[in-house]
N, C-alpha and C positions, 0 to 999 in steps of 0.2 A: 360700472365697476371694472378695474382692471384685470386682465386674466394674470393667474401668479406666470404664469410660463411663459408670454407673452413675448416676443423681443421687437424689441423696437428696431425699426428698421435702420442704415446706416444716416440716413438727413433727421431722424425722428430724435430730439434731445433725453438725453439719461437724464441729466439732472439741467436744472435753468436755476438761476438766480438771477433776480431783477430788481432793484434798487435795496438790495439788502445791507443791511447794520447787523454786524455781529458781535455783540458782548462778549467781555472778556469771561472766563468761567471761575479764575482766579481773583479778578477785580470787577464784580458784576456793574459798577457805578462807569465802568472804563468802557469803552469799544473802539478795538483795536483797528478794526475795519471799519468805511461806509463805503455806500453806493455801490456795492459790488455788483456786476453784471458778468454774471458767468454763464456760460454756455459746457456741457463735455455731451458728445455723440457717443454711439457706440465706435468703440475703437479706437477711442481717442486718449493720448497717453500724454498727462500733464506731469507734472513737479510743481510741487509747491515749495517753494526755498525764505528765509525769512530770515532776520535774527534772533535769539533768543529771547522767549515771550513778546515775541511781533503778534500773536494771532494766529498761526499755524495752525494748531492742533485745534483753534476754534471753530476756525473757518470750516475743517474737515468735519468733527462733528456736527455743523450747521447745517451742508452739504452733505451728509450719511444720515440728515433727520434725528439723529442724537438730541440735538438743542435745536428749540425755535427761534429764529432770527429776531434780535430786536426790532427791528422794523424787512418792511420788504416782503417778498413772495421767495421761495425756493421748495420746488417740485424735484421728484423724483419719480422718474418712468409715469411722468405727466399727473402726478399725484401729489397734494398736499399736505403733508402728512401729519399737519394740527388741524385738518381741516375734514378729514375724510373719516368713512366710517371704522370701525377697528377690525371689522376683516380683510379690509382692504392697505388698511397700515399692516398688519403683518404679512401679507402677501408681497410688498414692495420690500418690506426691512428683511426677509427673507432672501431676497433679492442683491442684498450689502453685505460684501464683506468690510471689513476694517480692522486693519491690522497697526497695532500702537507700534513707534517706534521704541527702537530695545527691544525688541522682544519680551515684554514685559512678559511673564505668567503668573496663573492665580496661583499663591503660596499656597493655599488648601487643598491643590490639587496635584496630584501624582502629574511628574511631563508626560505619559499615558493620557491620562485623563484631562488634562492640556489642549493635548491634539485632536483627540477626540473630540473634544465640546464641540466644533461646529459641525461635524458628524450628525452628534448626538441633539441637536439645536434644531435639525432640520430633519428628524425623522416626520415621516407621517403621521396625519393627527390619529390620537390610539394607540400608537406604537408604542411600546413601551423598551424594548431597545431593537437595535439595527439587524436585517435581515438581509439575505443573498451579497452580493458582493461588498455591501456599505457591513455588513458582520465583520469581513475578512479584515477590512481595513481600521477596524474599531479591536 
């Protein structure tokens, strides 16, 4: 099992993909990608650029374990995340942020309660809300 806290060293991969197919989420019969082979390390600062519905936003979801790859392997912090146990996927997806372009926010939510959420996403198990300086910021 992976430790949640864990960091992986600077040569040790974040995420790997390896001969990955990534279906479309809009046209599940489409896949806008194949064979991707991707590598990101710690520290490592990509761009993904495309044209409109190229697959972008799929890939990323693929790659944040969001969606599983239609074909292929893709790990995170050396973890499979359709393949491993469920304490061990939320240890990793804890591990993810992802932020939509636009700025999208949840309409049900106050932009307070907006901001908060990954705050609030990532107290400790029990908690029921945020304490010493994660309060101040909440």
């Amino acid at each position: 099992m992976i430790a949640p806290d864990a960091m992986p060293t600077a040569s040790a991969p974040v995420l790997e993909m390896r001969a990955v197919t990534v279906a479309s989420c809009r046209e599940p019969a489409g896949a806008p990608l194949e064979d991707v082979n991707w590598t990101v390390r710690r520290s490592d600062y990509w761009a993904i650029g495309g044209l409109h519905r190229s697959g972008k936003s799929d890939l990323l979801a693929v790659a944040a374990g969001l969606l599983r790859p239609a074909r292929g392997e893709s790990r995170l912090f050396g973890c499979d995340l359709f393949t491993c146990h469920e304490a061990e996927q939320l240890a990793v997806r804890r591990r993810v942020g992802f932020v939509f372009d636009g700025g999208q926010l949840l309409h049900d939510l106050t932009l307070e309660e907006n901001v908060a959420l990954p705050l609030r996403y990532h107290l400790a198990p029990g908690e029921s809300e945020p304490t010493g300086r994660l309060a101040a910021l909440v």
